[in-house]
N, C-alpha and C positions, 0 to 999 in steps of 0.2 A: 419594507415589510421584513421581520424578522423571523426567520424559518426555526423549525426546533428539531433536529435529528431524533427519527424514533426508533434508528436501528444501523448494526453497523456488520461489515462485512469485510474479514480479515484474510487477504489471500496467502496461503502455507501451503502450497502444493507442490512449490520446485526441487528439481533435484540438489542445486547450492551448488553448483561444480567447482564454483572459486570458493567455495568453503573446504576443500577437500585440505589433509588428508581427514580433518574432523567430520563432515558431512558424508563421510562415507559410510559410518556408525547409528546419526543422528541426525535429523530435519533439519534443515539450518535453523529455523526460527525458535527451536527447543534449544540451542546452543545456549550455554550460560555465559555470562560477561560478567566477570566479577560477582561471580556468587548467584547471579538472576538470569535464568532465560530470557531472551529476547522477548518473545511474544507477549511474557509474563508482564514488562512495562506499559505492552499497550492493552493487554486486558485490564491490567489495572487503573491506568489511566482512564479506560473506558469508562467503567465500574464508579473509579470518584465520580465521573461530571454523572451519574445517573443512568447511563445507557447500558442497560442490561438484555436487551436482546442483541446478542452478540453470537455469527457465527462465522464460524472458521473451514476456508475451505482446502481439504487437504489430500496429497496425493503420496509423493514420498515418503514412504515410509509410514504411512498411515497412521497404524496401529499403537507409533509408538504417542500423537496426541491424545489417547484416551488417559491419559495418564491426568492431566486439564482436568476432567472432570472431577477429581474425588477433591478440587481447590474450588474450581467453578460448576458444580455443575447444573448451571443455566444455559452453559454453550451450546449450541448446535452444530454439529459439524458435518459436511458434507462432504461427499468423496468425487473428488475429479477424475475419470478413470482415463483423461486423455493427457496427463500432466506428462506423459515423455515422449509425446508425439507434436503438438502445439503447442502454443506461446501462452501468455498469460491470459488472453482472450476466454481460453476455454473455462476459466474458473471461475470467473464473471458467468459465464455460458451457464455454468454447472447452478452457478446461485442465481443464476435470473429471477427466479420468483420471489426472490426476496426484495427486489426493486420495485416494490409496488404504493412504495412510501418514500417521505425523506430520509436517506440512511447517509452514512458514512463510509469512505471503501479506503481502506487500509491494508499497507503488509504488514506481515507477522516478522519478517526477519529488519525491523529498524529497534533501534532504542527511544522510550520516548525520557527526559529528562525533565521536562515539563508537563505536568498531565493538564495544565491549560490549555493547550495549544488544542486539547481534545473536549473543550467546551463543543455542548449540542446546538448551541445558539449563533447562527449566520442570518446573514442577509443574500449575499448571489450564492449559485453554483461554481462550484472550483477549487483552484489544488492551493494547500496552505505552502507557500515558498518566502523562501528569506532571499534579501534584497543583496547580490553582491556587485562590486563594482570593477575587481578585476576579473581575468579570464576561469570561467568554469566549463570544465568538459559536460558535465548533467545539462538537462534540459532548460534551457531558458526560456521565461515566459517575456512579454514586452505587454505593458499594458498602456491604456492611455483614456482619460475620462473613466476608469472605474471598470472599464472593460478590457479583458486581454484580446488582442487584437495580432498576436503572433507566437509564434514558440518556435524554436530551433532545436533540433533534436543534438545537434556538437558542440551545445554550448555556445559559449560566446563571453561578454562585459558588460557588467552595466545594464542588470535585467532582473527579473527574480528569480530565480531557482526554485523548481520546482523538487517537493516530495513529494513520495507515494502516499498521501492524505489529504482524500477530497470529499467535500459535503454536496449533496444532494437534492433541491429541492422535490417534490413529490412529481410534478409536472417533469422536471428535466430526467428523474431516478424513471420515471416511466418511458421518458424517450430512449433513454441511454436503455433500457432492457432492449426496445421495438429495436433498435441500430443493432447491438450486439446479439441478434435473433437473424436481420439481414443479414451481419457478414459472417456470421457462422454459417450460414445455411447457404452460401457463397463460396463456401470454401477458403475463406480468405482467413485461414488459421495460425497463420503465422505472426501476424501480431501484436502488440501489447494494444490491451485492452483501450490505454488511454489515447490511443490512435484516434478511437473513433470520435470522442466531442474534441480533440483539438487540432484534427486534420480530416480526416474523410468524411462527419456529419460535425463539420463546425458549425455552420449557418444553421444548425438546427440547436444551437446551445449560445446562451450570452453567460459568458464565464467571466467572475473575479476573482480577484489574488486574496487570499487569507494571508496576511501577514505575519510571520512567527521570526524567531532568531535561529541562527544556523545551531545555538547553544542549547537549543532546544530540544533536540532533537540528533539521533546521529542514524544512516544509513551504512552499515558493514557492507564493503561489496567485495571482499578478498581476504582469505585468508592474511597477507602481511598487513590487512589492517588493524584483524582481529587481534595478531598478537602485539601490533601499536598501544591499542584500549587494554589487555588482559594480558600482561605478561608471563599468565600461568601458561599459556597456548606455547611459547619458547620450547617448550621439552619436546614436540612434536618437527622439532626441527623444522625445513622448509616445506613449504607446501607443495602442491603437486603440479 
């Protein structure tokens, strides 16, 4: 059966501390990279395959994404008022009622390169990962028969690599709210949201791999990456 995303969910609430000394100014995922903000490729991207209810959930620095709207403004944005006390969990928390359909849940601070990879048309629930073969520190997923059947949070070889972009069926977007409503209300804040369909309510999720190219897509997680991709970022000397 072929699923159709009817909405997506871009999380931009973090402080970015390996973004610093730049994120000390601005949201990480407002950061430009060669001329484009972050966030900008994946709203865009959005936008081409169709999916225009798009909201964004934001903490740091709040104020300065209204700036989004005078380019998009179909956005929604919502305010996490817990982003410097818990983990990503709470922002999921924050937009829960928007899980009441097939959505998509994305971050704000990746680059997308290919706005394919953000087609609304899936088949399972799961995170789009590219396949690699030697050792990755990121999250490795292991699938087998069509279903991922493990993940390592240190990495590993010879697995898929997960990114932050995952599709939703309407049945799994409603479970993943109920879960993320337990451990919130548990206390168990600390975190990241994707914890809960691929470790602590896995039996309650049958997840596949979307397969995309690692070219597809880029994830910044440190400033000396940043000024790898943007050599403009070099003037700021080293980071913090």
């Amino acid at each position: 059966m072929t699923n159709k995303v009817e909405r997506a969910i871009i999380m931009a609430a973090g402080l970015g501390n390996r973004m610093k000394p730049v994120s000390e100014h601005i949201p990480k995922p407002l950061i430009k990279v060669n001329g484009k903000r972050m966030i900008e490729t994946v709203i865009d991207g959005l936008v081409e395959n169709g999916i225009e209810d798009i909201t964004i959930v934001v903490g740091y620095k709040k104020e300065m994404f209204s700036q989004l709207l005078n380019k998009y403004p179909e956005l929604n944005l919502i305010s996490n008022p817990y982003y410097e006390q818990y983990n990503n969990i709470s922002s999921l928390y924050c937009a829960r009622e928007k899980l009441d359909r097939a959505c998509m849940i994305l971050d704000g601070d990746q680059i997308i390169y290919n706005s394919k990879i953000l087609t609304p048309f899936f088949e399972k629930s799961g995170y789009s990962a590219a396949w690699v073969e030697t050792h990755t520190d990121e999250w490795l997923m292991q699938e087998e028969g069509g279903k991922v059947v493990s993940c390592s949070r240190t990495g590993g070889e010879k697995g898929w690599q997960l990114y932050s972009l995952s599709r939703w069926t309407n049945e799994d977007a409603r479970m993943l709210k109920k879960c993320v409503e337990i451990e919130f209300a548990s206390d168990n804040k600390q975190i990241y949201w994707d914890d809960i369909p691929l470790f602590l309510h896995a039996d309650e999720f049958e997840l596949g791999v979307n397969p995309i190219s690692k070219e597809d897509i880029t994830e910044i997680d440190s400033f000396e990456e940043l000024k790898m991709i943007d050599a403009s970022y070099n003037k700021y000397g080293e980071g913090k």
